[in-house]
C-alpha positions as CSV (number, residue, x, y, z in Angstrom):
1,X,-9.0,24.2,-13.6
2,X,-11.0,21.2,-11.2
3,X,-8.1,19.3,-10.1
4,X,-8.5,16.1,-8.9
5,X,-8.4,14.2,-5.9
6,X,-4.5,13.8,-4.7
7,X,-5.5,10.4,-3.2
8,X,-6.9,9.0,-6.7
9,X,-3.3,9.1,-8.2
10,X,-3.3,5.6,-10.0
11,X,-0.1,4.5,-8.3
12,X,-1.9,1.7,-6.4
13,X,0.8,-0.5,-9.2
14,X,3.6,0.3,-7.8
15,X,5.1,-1.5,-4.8
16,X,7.6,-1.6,-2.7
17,X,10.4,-4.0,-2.4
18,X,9.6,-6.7,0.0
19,X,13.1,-5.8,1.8
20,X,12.4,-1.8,1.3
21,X,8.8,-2.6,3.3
22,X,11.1,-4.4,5.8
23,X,13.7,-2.1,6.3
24,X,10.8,1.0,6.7
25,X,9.1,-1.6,9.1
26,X,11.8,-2.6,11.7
27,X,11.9,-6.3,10.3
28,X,15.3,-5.7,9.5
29,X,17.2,-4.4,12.1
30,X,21.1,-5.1,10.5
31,X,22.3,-4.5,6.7
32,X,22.5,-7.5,4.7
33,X,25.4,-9.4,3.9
34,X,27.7,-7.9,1.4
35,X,28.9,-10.9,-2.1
36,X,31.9,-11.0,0.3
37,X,31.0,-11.6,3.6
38,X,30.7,-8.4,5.4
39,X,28.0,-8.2,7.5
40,X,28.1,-4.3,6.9
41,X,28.1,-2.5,3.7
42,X,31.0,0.0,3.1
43,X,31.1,3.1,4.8
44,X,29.1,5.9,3.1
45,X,30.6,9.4,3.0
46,X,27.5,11.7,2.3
47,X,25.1,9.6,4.4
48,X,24.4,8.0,7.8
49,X,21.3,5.3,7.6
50,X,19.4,3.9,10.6
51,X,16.9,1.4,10.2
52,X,13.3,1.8,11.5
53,X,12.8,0.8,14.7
54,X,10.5,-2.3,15.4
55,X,6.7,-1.5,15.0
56,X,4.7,-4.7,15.5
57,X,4.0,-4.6,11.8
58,X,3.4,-1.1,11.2
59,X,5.1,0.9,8.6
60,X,6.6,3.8,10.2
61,X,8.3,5.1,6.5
62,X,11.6,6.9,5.9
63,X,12.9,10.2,7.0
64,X,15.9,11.8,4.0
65,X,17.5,14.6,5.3
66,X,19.3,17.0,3.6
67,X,19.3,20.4,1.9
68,X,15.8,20.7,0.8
69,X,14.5,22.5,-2.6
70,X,10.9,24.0,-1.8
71,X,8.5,25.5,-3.7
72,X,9.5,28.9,-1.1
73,X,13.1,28.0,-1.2
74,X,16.4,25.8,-0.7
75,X,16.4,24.7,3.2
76,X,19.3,23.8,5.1
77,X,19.0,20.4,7.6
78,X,15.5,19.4,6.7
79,X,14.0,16.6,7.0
80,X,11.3,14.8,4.0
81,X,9.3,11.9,5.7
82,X,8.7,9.7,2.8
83,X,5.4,7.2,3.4
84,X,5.2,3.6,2.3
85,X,2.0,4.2,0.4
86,X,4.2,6.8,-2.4
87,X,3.5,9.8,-0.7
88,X,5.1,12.5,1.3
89,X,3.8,12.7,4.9
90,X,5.6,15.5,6.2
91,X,8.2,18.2,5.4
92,X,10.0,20.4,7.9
93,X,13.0,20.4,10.2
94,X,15.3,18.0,10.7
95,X,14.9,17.1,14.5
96,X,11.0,18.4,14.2
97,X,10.6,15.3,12.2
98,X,12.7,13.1,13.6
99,X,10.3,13.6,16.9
100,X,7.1,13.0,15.1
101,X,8.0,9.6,13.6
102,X,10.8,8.3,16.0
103,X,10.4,4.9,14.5
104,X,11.1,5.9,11.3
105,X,14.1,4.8,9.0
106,X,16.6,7.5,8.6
107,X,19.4,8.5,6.0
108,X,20.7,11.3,6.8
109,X,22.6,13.1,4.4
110,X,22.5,16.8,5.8
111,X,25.4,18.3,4.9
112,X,26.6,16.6,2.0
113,X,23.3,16.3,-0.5
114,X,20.4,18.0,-1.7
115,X,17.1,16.7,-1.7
116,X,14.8,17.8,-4.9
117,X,11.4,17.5,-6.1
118,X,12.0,15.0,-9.3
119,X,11.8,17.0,-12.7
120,X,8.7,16.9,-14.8
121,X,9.4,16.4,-18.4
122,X,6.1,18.1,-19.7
123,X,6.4,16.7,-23.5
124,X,8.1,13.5,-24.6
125,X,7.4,10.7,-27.6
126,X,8.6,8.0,-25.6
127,X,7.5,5.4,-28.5
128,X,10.3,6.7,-30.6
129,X,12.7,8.3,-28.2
130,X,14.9,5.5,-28.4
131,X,16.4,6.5,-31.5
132,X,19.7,8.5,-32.7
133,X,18.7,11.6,-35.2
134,X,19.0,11.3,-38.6
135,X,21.9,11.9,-40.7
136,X,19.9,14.1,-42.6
137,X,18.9,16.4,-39.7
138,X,19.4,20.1,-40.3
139,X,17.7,23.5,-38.9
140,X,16.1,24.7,-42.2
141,X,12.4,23.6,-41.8
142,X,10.3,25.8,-42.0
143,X,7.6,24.2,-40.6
144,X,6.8,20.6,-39.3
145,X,5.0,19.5,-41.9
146,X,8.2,20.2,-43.9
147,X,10.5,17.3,-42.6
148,X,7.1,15.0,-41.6
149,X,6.2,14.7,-45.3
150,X,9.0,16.3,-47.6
151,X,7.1,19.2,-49.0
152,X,7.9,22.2,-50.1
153,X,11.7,20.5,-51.8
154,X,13.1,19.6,-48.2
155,X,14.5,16.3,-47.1
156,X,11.7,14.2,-45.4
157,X,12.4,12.5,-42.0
158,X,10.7,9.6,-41.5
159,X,10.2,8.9,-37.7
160,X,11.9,6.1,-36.4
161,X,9.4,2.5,-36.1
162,X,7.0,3.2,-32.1
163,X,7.8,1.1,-29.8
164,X,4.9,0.1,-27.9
165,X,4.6,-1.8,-24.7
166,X,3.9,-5.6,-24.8
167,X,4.1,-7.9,-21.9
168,X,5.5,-10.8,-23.9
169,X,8.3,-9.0,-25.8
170,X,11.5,-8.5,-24.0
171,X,13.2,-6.7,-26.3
172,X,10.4,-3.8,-26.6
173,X,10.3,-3.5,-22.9
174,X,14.4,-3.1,-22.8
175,X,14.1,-0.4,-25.2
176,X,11.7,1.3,-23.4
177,X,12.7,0.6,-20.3
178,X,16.1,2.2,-21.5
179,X,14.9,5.2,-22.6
180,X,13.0,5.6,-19.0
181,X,16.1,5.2,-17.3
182,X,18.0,7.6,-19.1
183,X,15.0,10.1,-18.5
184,X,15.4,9.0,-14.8
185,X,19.4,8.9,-14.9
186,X,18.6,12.8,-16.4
187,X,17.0,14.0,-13.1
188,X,13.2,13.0,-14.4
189,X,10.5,10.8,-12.3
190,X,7.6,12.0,-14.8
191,X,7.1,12.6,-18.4
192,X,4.1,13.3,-20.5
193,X,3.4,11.4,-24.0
194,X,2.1,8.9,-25.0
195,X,4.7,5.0,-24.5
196,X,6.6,3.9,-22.0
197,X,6.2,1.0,-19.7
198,X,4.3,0.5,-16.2
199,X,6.2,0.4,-13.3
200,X,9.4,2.6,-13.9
201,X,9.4,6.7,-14.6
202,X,5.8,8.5,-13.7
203,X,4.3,8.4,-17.3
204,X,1.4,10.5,-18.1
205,X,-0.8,10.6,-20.8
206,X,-4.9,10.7,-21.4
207,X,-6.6,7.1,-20.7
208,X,-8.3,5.8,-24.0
209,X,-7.7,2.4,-23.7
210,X,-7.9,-0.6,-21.2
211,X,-4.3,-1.1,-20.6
212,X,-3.8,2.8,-20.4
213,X,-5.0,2.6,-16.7
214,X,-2.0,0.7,-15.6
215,X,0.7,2.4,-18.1
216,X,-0.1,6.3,-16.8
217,X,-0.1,7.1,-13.7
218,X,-2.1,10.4,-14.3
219,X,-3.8,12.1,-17.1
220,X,-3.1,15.0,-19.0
221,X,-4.7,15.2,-22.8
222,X,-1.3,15.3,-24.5
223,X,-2.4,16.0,-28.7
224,X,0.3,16.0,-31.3
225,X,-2.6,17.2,-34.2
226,X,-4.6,19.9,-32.5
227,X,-6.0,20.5,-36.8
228,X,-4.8,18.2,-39.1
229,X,-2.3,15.9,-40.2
230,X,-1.2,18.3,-43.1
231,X,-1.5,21.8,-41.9
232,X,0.5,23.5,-44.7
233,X,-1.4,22.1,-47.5
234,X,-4.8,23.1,-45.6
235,X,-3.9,26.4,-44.9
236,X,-2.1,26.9,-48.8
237,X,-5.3,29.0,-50.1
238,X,-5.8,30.9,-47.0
239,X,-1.8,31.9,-46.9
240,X,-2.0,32.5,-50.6
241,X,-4.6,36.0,-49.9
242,X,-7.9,33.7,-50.0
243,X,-10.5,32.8,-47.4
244,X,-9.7,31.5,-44.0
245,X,-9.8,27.4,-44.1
246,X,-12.4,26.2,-41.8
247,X,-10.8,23.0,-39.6
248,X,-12.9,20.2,-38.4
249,X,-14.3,20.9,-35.1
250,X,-12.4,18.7,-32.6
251,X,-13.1,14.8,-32.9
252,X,-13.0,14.6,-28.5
253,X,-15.1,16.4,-26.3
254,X,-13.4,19.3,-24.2
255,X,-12.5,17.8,-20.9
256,X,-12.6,20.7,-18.4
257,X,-10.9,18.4,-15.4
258,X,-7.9,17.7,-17.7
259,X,-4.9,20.0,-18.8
260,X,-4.9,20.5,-22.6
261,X,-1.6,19.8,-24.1
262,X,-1.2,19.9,-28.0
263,X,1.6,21.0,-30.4
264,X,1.0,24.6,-32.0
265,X,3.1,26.8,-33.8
266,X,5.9,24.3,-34.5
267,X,7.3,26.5,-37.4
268,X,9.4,29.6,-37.6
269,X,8.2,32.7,-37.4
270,X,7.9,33.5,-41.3
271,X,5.7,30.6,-41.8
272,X,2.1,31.3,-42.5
273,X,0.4,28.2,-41.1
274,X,2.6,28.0,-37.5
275,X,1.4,31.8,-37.0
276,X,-2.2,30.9,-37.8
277,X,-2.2,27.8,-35.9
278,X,-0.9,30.0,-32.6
279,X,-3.9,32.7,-33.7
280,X,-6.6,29.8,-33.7
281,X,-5.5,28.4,-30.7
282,X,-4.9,31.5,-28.5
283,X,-8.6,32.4,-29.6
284,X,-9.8,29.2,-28.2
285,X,-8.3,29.0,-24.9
286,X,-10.3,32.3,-24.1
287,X,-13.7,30.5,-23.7
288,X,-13.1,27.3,-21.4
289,X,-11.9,27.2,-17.8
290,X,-9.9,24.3,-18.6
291,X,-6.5,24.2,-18.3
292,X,-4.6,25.0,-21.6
293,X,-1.0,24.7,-22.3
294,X,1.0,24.9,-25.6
295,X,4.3,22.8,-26.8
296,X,7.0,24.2,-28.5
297,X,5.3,27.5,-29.7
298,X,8.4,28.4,-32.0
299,X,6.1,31.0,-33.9
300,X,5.2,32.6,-31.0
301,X,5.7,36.5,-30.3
302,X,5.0,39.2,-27.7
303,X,1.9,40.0,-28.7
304,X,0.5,36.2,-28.0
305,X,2.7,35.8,-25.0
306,X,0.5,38.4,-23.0
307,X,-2.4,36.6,-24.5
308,X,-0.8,33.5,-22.4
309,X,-0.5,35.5,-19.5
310,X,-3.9,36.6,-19.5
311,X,-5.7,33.5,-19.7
312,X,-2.6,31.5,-18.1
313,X,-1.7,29.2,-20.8
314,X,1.8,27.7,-20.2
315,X,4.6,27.5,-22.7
316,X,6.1,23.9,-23.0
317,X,9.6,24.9,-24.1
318,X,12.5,22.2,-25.8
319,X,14.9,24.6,-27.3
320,X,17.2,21.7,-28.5
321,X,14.4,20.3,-30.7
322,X,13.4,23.6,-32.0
323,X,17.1,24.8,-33.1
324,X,17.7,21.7,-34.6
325,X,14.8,21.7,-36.6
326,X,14.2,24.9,-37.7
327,X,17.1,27.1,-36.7
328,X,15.3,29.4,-34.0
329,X,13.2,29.0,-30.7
330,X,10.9,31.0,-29.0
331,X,11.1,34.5,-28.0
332,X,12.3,33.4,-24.2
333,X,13.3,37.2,-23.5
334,X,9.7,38.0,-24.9
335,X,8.0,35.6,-22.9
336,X,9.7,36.5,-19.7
337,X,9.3,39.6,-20.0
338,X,5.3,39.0,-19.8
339,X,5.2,36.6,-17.3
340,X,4.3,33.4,-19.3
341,X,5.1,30.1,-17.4
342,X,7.6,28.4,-18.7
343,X,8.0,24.8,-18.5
344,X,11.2,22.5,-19.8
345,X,10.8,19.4,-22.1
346,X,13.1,17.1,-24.2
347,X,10.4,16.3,-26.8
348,X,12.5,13.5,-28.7
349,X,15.9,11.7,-29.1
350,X,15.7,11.9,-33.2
351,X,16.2,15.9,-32.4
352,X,15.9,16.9,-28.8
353,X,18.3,16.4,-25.5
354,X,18.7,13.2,-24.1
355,X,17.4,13.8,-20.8
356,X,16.4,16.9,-18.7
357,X,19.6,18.0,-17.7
358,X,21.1,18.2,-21.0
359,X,17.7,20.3,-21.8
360,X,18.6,22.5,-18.8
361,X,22.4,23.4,-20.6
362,X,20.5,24.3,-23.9
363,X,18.3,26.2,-22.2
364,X,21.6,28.1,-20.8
365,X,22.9,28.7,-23.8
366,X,19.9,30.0,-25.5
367,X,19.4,32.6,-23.0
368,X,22.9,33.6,-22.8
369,X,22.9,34.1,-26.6
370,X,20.4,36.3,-26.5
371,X,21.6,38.1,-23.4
372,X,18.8,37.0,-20.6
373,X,20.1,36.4,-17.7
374,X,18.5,32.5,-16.3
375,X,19.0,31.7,-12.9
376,X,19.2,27.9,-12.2
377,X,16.6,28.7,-9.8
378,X,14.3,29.9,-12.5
379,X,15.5,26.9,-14.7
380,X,14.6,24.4,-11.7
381,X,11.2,25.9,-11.6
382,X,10.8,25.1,-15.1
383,X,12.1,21.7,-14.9
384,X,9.8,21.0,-11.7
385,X,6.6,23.1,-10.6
386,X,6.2,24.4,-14.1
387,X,6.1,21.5,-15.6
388,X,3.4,20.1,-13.1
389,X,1.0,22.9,-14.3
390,X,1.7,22.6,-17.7
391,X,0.1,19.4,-17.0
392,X,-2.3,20.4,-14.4
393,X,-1.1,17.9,-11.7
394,X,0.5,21.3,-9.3
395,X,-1.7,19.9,-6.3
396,X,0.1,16.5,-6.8
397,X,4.1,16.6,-8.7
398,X,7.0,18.7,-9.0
399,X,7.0,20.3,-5.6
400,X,8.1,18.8,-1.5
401,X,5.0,19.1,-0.1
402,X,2.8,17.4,3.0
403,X,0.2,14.2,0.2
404,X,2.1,15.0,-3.0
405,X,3.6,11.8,-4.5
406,X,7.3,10.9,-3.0
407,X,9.2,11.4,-6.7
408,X,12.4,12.8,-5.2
409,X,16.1,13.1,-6.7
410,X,18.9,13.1,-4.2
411,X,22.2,14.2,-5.5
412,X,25.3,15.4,-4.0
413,X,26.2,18.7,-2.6
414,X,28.9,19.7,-0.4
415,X,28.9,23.7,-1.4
416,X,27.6,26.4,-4.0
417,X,24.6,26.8,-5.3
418,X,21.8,23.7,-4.7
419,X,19.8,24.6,-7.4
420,X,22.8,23.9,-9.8
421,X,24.0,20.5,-7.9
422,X,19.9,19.4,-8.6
423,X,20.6,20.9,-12.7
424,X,23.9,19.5,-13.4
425,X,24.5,16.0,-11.2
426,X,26.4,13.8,-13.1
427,X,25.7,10.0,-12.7
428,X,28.4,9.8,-10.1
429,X,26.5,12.9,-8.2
430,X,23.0,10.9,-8.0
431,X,22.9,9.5,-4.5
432,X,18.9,8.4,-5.2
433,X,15.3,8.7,-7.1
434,X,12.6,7.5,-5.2
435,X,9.0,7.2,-7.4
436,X,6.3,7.2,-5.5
437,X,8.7,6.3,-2.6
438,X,10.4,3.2,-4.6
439,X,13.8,3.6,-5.1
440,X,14.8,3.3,-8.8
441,X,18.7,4.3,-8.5
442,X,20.7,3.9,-5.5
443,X,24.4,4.7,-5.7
444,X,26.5,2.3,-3.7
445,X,26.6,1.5,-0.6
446,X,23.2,2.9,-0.2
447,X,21.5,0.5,-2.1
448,X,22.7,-2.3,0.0
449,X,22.1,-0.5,3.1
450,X,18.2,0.5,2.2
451,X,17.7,-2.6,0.4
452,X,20.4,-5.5,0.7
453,X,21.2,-7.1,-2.8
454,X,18.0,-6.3,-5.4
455,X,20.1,-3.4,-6.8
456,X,21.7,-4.7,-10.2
457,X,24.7,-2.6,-11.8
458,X,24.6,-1.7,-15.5
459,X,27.7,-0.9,-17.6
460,X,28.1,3.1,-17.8
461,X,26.1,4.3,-14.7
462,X,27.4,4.6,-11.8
463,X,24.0,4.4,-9.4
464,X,22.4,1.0,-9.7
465,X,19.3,0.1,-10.7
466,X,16.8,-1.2,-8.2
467,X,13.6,-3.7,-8.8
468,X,13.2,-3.0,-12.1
469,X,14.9,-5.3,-14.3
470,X,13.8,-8.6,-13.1
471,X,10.2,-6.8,-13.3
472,X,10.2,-7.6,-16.9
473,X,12.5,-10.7,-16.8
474,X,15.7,-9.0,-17.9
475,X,19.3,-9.7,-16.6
476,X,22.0,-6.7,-17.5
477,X,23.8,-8.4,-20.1
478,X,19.9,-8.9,-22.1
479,X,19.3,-5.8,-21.5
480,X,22.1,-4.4,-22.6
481,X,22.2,-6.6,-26.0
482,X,18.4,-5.9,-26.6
483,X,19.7,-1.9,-26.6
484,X,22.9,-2.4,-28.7
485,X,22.2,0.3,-31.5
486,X,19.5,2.5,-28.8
487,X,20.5,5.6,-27.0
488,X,22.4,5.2,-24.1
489,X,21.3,5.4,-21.1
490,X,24.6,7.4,-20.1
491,X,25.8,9.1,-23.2
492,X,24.8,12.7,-24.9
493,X,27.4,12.6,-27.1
494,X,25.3,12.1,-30.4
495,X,22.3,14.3,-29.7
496,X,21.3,16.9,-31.9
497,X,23.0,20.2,-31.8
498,X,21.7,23.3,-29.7
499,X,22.5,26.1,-31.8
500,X,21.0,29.0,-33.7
501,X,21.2,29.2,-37.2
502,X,18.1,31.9,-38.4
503,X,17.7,34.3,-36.3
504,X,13.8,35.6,-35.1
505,X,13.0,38.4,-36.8
């Protein structure tokens, strides 16, 4: 698929912090006074910073080092030189880099942290991912339509009210900015779907609107009806023994430059209209060069997965979701076996995980239950690369590399396996996430020591939260009120259960 231009990105909205421009600049040569006095922030144990040298008003950026994940492996003492215009400028060894930009800021953190490429959550509803599930969630859909309009004798469930950015209304912003955080808290710095708000996580989504230019980042043509509204009752004749129902041609002209993202096959394998859904589609994705992905995919078999592997269509996987909604997930011992990319995805809060990492310990369990073996390599690659081609934004997210964006997650790491510190970092773990080289979360003290006092502290996370509250004139204790009976932005205890229940055939 055409990929676009890395330099066309649409960050050009995000800024730095005045003091994070002065600190990468040389300006400010000494830490900033701690509440009490200090004239030096307390002592860090995982990482050394030094400011960057004075450059006459040049911006020399900021070197992390650390145990780096790469797209060709985890390196030991490496060195990530982070630009102040979001991207990465260079990758390599530690002292290598540190002797091409000798002016630059430093935190070094070799030894005690690893450095990874932020995880791409390749299908989210953030409108509505605010919410709890509801009480009467249970795995026995059959398919989506089933629970989305109460056919077929099952319990409807109605989706929770979207929330939709609005520049004047506080409390919509707190909810989303909640949810964006907790994505962020979860080891995310992108996620596709349509919501969210400007500023904050990488969201991604196709630009149909004005205000879409400033609220995505990057396009991907994210669908959540590929046929109809009411599959089921369309398809009810041609299930029943009668003639194949003809769908509308699609309303939007195929768009060969941007990754094609839609929900097919949500249904178990015994239902008629997920297995023709997954026949139409796999048909289509045979005569474009575009680049075609599909979400969830329950009704999926082996047959169709080497169909995906021949005409590379990736699998956007959210076992939580799919177990709690119909009992059974995809095939993932089918699907690996044929070589389908796989990419990792919460979907929603009203039946999916909370946030990436929780995603990543379903994922777990779903293999182990069905005896594959899943490296938390293999599950970082889903999290990260693979979900940047689901999307077709590879050249630009979910990998370290020389002009991709600066969306990095810095956790702690002091022995075992770095792949699992970057899976499993609780909040007290996250040292940083930088998106598109603005620090969103800094643990303490390196938030005063990269940026003084603009971090603010919010009850239940231990990193703080930098330049991003008094973006949308909130304090903590609004935003905090405004997301009283929301998710919280530190809690999985209420999400829906990963667990099988049917069986694939």
């Amino acid at each position: 698929m055409p990929s676009a231009d890395r330099t066309t990105t649409g960050s050009a909205r995000r800024y730095l912090p005045i003091s994070m421009l002065l600190v990468l600049s040389g300006v400010c040569a000494m830490p900033k006074s701690t509440a009490a006095g200090s004239s030096e922030p307390a002592e860090d144990p995982y990482c050394e910073f030094i400011p960057a040298a004075s450059t006459d008003g040049q911006i020399p950026g900021l070197i992390i080092g650390a145990e780096v994940l790469l797209p060709e492996g985890s390196r030991a003492d490496h060195g990530v030189h982070i630009r102040f215009n979001g991207s990465i400028g260079a990758v390599g060894d530690f002292a290598a880099a540190r002797a091409e930009f000798p002016n630059a800021a430093v935190l070094d953190c070799r030894g005690t942290a690893v450095l990874s490429p932020g995880f791409v959550n390749a299908h989210e509803h953030p409108a509505y991912s605010y919410a709890f599930p509801d009480p009467n969630l249970n795995p026995d859909y059959v398919h989506r339509d089933e629970w989305r309009l109460g056919i077929n004798g099952k319990v409807k469930l109605p989706p929770p009210p979207g929330y939709y950015f609005n520049p004047g209304d506080r409390r919509t912003a707190a909810i989303l900015l909640a949810m964006e955080l907790r994505h962020v808290l979860g080891g995310a710095t992108a996620i596709a779907g349509p919501g969210g708000v400007p500023g904050v996580i990488r969201n991604i989504n196709r630009h149909r609107r004005i205000g879409d230019l400033e609220l995505y980042d990057m396009e991907a043509d994210v669908e959540v009806f590929p046929y109809s509204f009411r599959v089921v009752e369309d398809l009810r004749d041609e299930c029943a023994g009668g003639p194949a129902y003809r769908f509308p041609p699609p309303a939007r002209a195929d768009l060969p430059f941007m990754a094609y993202v839609p929900h097919v096959g949500e249904g178990r394998t015994t239902s008629c209209a997920a297995r023709a859904e997954v026949g139409r589609y796999l048909t289509r994705v045979q005569g474009s060069e575009r680049r075609y992905s599909l979400v969830h995919g329950v009704a999926t078999n082996r047959e169709d997965y080497a169909v995906m592997r021949q005409f590379d269509v990736a699998l956007v996987w959210s076992p939580r979701s799919n177990l709690a909604l119909y009992g059974e997930t995809v095939d993932i011992a089918g699907a690996l076996d044929q070589g389908v990319r796989i990419a990792l995805s919460t979907d929603w809060s009203p039946s999916g995980s909370f946030n990436m990492r929780e995603e990543v310990k379903c994922a777990r369990r779903v293999a182990a239950d069905v005896g594959v073996a899943m490296p938390s390599e293999a599950l970082w690659r889903m999290s990260t690369v693979n979900g940047a081609y689901a999307l077709g934004l590879e050249d630009r997210l979910g990998a370290i590399e020389p002009g991709f964006r600066a969306d990095l997650v810095l956790v702690k790491h002091t022995g075992g396996d770095p792949y699992d510190a970057a899976l499993t970092a609780t909040d007290r773990e996250v040292l940083g996430v930088w998106i598109d080289a603005k620090p969103i979360l800094l643990a303490e003290p390196l938030d005063r020591k990269l940026l003084g006092s603009e971090c603010v502290g919010l009850e239940g996370m231990a990193p703080r939260v930098c330049g991003v509250l008094e973006a949308f004139e909130l304090s903590a204790r609004s935003f905090e009120d405004h997301n009283a009976a929301t998710v919280p932005v530190n809690d999985a205890s209420r999400q829906a259960p990963c667990e099988f229940r049917h069986p694939r055939p």
